[in-house]
C-alpha positions in Angstrom: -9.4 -8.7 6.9 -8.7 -6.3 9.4 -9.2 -2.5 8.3 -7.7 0.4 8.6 -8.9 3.6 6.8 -8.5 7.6 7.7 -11.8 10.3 6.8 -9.7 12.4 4.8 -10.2 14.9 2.4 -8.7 18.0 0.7 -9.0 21.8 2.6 -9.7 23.4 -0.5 -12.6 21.0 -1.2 -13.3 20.3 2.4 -12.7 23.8 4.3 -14.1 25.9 2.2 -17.6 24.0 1.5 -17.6 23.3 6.0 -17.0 19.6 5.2 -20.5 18.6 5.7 -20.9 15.1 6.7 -22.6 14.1 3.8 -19.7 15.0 1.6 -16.9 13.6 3.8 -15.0 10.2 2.0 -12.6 7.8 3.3 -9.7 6.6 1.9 -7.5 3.5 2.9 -3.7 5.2 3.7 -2.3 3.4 6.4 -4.6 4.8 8.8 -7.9 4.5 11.1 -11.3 6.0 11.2 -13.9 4.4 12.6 -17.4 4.3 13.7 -20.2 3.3 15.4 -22.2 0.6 13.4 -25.6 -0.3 14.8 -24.7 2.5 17.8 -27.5 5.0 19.0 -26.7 8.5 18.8 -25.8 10.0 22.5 -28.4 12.5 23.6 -27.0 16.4 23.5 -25.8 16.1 27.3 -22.6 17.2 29.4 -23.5 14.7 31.8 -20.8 12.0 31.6 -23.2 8.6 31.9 -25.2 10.4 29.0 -23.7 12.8 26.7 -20.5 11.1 27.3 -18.7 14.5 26.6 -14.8 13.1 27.3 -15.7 11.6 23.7 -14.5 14.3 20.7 -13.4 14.7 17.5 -9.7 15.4 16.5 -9.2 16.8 13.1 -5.9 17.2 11.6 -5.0 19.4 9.3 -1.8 18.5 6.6 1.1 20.8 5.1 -0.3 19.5 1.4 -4.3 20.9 3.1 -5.8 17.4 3.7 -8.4 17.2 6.2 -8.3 13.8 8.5 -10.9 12.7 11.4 -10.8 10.8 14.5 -11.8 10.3 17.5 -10.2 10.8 21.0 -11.0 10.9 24.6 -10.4 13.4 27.2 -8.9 11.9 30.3 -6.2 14.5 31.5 -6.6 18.3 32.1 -5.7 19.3 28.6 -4.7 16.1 27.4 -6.7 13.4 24.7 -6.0 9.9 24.6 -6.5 8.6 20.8 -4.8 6.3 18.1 -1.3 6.9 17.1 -2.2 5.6 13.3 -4.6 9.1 13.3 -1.9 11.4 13.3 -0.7 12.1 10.0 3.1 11.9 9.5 3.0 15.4 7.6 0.8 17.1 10.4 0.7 21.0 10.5 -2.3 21.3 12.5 -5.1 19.9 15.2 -8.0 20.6 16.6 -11.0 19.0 18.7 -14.6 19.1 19.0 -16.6 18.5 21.8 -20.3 20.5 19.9 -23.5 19.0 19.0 -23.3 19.6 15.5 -19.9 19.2 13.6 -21.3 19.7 10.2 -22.9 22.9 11.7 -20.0 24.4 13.5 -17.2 23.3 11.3 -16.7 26.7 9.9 -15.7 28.1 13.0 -12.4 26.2 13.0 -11.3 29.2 11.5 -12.4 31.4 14.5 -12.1 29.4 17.4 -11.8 31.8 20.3 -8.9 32.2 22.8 -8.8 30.2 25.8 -11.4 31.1 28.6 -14.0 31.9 26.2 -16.9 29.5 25.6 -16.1 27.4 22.5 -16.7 24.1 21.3 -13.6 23.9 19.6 -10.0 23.8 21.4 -6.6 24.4 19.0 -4.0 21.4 19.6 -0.6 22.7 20.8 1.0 19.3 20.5 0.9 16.3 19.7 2.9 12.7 20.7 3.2 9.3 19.6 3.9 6.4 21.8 7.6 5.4 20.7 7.3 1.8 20.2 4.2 2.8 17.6 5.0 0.7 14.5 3.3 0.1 11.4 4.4 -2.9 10.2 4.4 -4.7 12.7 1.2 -3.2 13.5 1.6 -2.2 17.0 1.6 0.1 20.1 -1.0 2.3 18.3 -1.3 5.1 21.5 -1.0 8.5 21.2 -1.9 12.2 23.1 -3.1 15.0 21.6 -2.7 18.4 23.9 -5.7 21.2 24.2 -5.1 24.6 24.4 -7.8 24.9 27.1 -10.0 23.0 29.9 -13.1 21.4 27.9 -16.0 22.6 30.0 -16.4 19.2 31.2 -14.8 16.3 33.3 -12.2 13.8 32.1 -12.7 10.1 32.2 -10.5 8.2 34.5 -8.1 5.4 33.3 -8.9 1.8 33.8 -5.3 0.9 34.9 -5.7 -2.8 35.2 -5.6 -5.8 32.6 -8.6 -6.3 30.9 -8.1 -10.5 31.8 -10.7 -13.3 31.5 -12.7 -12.5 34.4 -13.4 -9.8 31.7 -14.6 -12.4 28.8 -18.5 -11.9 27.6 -18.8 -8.8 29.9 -20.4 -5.9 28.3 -18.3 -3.1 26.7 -19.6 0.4 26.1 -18.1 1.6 22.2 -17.9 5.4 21.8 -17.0 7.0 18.4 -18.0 9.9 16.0 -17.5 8.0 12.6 -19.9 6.3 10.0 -22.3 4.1 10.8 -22.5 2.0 7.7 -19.9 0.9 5.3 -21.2 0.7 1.5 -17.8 -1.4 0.2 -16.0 -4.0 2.1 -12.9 -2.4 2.2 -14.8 0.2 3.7 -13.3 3.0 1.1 -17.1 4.2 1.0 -19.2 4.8 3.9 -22.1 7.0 5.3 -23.2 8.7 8.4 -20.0 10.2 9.6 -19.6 13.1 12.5 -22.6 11.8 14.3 -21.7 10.6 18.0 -22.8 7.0 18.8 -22.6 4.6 21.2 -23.4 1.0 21.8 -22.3 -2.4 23.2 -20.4 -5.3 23.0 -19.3 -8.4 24.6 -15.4 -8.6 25.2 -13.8 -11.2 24.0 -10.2 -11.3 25.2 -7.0 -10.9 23.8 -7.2 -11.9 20.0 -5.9 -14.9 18.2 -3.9 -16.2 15.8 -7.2 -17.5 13.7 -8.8 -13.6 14.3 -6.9 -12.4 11.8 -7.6 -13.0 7.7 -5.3 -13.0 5.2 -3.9 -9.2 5.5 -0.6 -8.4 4.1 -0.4 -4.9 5.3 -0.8 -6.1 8.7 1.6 -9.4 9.2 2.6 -8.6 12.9 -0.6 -8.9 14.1 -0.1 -12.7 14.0 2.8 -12.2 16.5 1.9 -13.2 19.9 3.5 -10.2 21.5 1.9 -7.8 19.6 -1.7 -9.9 19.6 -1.4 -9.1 23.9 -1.7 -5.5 23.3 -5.3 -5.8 21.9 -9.0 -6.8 23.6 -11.2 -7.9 20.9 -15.4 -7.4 20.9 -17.5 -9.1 19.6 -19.3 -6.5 16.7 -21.8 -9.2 15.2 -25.4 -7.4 15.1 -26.9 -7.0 17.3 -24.0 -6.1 18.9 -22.2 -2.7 18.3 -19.0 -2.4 15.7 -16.5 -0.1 14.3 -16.4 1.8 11.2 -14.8 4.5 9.5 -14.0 7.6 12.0 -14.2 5.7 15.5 -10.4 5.4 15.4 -9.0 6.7 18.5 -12.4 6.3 20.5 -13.1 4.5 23.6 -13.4 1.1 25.0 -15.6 1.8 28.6 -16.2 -0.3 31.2 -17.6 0.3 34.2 -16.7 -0.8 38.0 -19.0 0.3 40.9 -21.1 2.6 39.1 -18.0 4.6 37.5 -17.2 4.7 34.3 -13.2 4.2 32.9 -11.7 4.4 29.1 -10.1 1.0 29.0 -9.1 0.7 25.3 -8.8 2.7 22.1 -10.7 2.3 18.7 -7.7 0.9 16.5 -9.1 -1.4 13.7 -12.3 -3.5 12.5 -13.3 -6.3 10.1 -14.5 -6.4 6.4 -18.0 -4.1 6.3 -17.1 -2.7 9.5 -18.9 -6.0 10.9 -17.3 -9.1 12.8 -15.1 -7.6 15.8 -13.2 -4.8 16.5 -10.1 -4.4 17.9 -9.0 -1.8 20.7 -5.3 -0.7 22.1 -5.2 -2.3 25.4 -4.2 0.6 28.3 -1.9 -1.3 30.9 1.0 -1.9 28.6 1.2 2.0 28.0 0.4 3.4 31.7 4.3 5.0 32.0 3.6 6.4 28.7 0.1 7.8 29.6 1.0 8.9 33.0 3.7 11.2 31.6 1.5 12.6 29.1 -1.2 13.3 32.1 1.8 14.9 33.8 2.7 16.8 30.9 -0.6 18.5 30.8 0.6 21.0 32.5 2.2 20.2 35.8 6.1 19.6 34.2 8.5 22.2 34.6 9.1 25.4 32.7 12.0 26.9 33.5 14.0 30.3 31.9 16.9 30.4 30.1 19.7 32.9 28.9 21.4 31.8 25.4 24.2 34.4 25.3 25.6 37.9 25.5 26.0 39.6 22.3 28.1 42.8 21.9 26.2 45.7 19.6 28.3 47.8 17.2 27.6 51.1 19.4 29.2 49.5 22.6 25.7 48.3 23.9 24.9 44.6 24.6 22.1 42.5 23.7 20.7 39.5 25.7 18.9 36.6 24.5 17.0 34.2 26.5 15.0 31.5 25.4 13.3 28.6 27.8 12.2 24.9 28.1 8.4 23.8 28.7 8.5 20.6 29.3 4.9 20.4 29.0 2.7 19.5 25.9 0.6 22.2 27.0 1.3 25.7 26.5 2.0 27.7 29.4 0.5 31.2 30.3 2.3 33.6 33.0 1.0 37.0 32.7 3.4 39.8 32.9 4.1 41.0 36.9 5.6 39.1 39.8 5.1 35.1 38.4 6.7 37.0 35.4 9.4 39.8 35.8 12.0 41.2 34.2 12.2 45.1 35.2 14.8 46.0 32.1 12.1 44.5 29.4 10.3 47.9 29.4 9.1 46.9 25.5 7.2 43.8 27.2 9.7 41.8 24.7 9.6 38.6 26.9 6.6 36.1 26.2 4.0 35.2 28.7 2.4 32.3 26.6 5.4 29.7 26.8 4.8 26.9 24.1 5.5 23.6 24.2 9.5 22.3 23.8 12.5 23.4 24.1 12.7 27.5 22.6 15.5 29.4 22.2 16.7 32.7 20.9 12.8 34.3 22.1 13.8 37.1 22.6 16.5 39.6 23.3 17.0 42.6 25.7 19.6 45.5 25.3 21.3 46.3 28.3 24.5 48.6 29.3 27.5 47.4 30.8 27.5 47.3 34.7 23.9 46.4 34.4 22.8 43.1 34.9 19.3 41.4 34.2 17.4 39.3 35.7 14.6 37.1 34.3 12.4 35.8 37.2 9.6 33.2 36.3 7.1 31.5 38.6 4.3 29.2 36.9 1.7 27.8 39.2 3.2 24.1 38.9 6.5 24.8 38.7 9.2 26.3 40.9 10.1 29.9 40.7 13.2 30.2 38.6 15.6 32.9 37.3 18.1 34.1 34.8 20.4 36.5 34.9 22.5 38.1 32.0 25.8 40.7 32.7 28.8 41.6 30.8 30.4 38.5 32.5 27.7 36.3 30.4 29.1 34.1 27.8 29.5 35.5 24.3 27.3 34.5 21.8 29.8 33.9 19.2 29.3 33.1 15.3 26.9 30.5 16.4 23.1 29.2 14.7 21.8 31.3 17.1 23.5 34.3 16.3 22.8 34.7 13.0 19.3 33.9 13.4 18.5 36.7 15.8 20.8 39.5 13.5 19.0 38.0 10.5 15.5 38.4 12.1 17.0 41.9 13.9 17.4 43.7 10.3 14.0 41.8 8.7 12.1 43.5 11.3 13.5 46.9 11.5 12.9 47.1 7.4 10.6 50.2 6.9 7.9 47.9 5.3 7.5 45.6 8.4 4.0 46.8 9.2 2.6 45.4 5.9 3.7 41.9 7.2 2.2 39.7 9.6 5.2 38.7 11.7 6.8 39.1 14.8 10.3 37.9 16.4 8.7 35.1 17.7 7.7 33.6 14.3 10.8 34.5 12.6 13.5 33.4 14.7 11.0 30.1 15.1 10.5 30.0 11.2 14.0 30.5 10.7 15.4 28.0 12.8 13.6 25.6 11.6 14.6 26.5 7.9 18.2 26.4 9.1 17.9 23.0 10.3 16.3 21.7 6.9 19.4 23.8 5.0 22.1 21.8 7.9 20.3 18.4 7.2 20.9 18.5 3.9 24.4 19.9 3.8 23.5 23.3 3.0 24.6 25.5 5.7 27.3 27.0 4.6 25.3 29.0 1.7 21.9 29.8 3.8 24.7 30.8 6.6 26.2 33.2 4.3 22.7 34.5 3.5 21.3 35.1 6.5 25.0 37.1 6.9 24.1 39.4 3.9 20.4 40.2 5.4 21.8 41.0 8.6 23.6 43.9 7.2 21.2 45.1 5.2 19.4 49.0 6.3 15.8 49.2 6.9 15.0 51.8 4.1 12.1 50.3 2.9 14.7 51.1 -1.0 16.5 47.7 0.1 13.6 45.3 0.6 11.3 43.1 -1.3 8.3 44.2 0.7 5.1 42.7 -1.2 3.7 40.3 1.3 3.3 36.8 -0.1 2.4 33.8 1.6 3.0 35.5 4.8 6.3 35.2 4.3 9.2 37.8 5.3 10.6 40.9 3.7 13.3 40.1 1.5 16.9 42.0 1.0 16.8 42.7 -2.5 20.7 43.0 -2.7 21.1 39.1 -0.6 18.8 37.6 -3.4 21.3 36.2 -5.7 23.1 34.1 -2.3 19.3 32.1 -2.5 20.2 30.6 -5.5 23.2 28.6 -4.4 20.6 27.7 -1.4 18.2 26.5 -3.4 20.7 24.5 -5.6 21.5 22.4 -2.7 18.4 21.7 -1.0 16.7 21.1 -4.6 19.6 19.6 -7.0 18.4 19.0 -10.4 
């Protein structure tokens, strides 16, 4: 039966103690980890044909603090090629690992330097999953991580052709970080994880219909269709297989002395013996190709969300923007960055990921007008301009998000918070859309109303932080409950 299982355990039990290999566990959710059985560990090397550095470890990090571990291959500035079945469904974190010693260094996921400092960790700034990804039937299982840096190494090329039978018996090279023996057949126990391997095995083709055992959790794979995105090995010994933690790894083959990922790690047999199964590439190339793109050469372009009018005749200008990248963005402050009114250096120069509005907001006179000029180094130079002429915001989302996140942070006890307007309007848009989705907005709408008017004597505030959560307007506190009777109804 063909396995999949996910390294997983919980941060407080995990974190805290660095997670040392010895203590990590595996248990059977829905989703791969594998590793290297009967594979040699690769020598401590940035040198591609020996270290094989394009090979790292993704951890994932959960909103109920589980821990999760795959594998992944760098083959795109920024950008990590692993198994969609990795990413967990309830994800609030990433990171990978390109070190020597992960039971070592695991502590300093808590530290990891900014960008253009040495490091052997990189934070994950996105993360996608191909769209035709399906559990049941099992399929498609392709996805991209994003790196908030350039690993200090190359990336390996893509193999972009079929895998065919000219390919049949040839020798595979199997990358992976996971265990290297499984101590139960349904490989809920194993040993040996977080130790980089490597090995061959003999390709076998596309799987068939007799491959696969009796497996109810996975009854597509019997579907013809779906059996043509795979290329099976052949993981008897002495030959190479996967196990636990090696999900998302690579599949290499070599043409004319160079070295291509052709496949990713996606499942293996009882004992983590038999065969293994890889994610063929060539079915997914549009879908790769646009992730290699969006690793930071798609556009990221300025936007103005409306003209607001102030209470004092003033007006106030929020602008917002659109990276269409998976990558953050950095433009430093000057002329790839200007906006000569901003004299508070309000505007961002790291631009994340998506689609962001409300970032930030300007006050400006009328008869003035300003203009937001931005020019990243693979994207056109672009600009903005806001005037008295501008459209009005109106009694919009957006609206009463900013005044909300205006009056939080002019409260008096504002310093004792870790905040800024960046992670409150974020914060509260996102709660805003939980509240519309589940037919709530009319009471969080007239909450957010109530903090907006609410002065910043430090009198009018809850203003113990907790959870780093926001000041609270003590006199808006009874308008929660009728919030929290909708999204929670007994």
């Amino acid at each position: 039966m063909w396995k999949r299982v996910f390294g997983i355990c919980s941060a407080a039990a995990c974190l805290v103690s660095g997670c040392s290999s010895a203590e990590l566990t595996t248990e059977e959710v829905g989703q791969i980890d594998q590793s290297i059985v009967r594979g040699t560990p690769v020598p401590v090397s940035n040198l591609p044909s020996v270290g094989r550095p394009y090979v790292v470890v993704l951890v994932f990090r959960t909103w109920s603090n589980q821990i999760g571990f795959c594998s992944g291959t760098y083959f795109g500035p920024r950008v990590v090629l692993t198994a969609a079945h990795c990413i967990p469904a309830d994800i609030r974190q990433g990171f990978a690992y390109w070190g020597n010693n992960l039971e070592a260094d695991f502590e300093q996921i808590y530290e990891i330097p900014p960008p253009g400092q040495p490091s052997a960790w990189a934070n994950l700034d996105s993360w996608q999953i191909h769209n035709d990804y399906k559990a049941n039937p099992y399929d498609a299982d392709i996805a991209v991580v994003y790196l908030d840096r350039k690993p200090p190494f190359d990336p390996l090329p893509l193999y972009r052709n079929r895998l065919d039978a000219s390919w049949q018996n040839q020798l595979a090279t199997l990358v992976g970080w996971g265990a290297n023996k499984a101590l139960t057949q349904d490989i809920s126990e194993t040993e040996g994880f977080g130790v980089k391997r490597t090995g061959k095995a003999p390709i076998v083709g596309t799987p068939s219909a007799t491959d696969y055992y009796a497996a109810p959790d996975l009854p597509g794979t019997v579907n013809a269709t779906v059996r043509s995105h795979y290329v099976r090995t052949n993981g008897t010994s002495p030959n190479v297989n996967l196990c636990s933690g090696d999900s998302g790894g690579s599949l290499i083959v070599n043409r004319f002395g160079q070295d291509y990922v052709a496949g990713v790690s996606s499942r293996t047999g009882d004992w983590c013996e038999s065969a293994s199964l890889f994610t063929r590439l060539d079915p997914y190339l549009p879908f790769l190709d646009e992730a290699y793109r969006r690793g930071g050469q798609a556009l990221l372009t300025p936007s103005l969300d409306c003209v607001d009018t102030r209470p004092n005749g003033k007006l106030a200008a929020y602008f917002g923007y659109k990276n269409d990248n998976g990558v953050n963005v950095s433009v430093p402050y000057g002329s790839a960055n200007s906006l000569p009114l901003d004299t508070l250096s309000e505007r961002p120069s790291l631009f994340k990921s998506g689609n962001k509005r409300f970032q930030f907001g300007i006050d400006f006179n009328p008869g003035q007008t300003l203009v937001w000029k931005l020019s990243p180094t693979n994207s056109p130079t672009t600009e903005v301009r806001a005037s008295s002429a501008s459209p009005r915001c109106g009694d919009t989302k957006g609206r009463r998000i900013a005044r909300y996140c205006e009056a939080v942070l002019a409260s008096e006890c504002i310093d004792d918070f870790n905040t800024n307007w960046e992670t409150c309007v974020n914060t509260s848009w996102d709660g805003y859309d939980q509240a519309a989705n589940s037919g709530c907005e009319a009471p969080w709408a007239s909450w957010l109303a109530c903090v907006a008017n609410v002065a910043p004597a430090e009198a009018n505030w809850s203003c113990v932080p907790w959870q780093d959560s926001l000041p609270r307007a003590v006199a808006c506190e009874p308008l929660l409950t009728p919030v929290f009777d909708c999204l929670y109804p007994q």
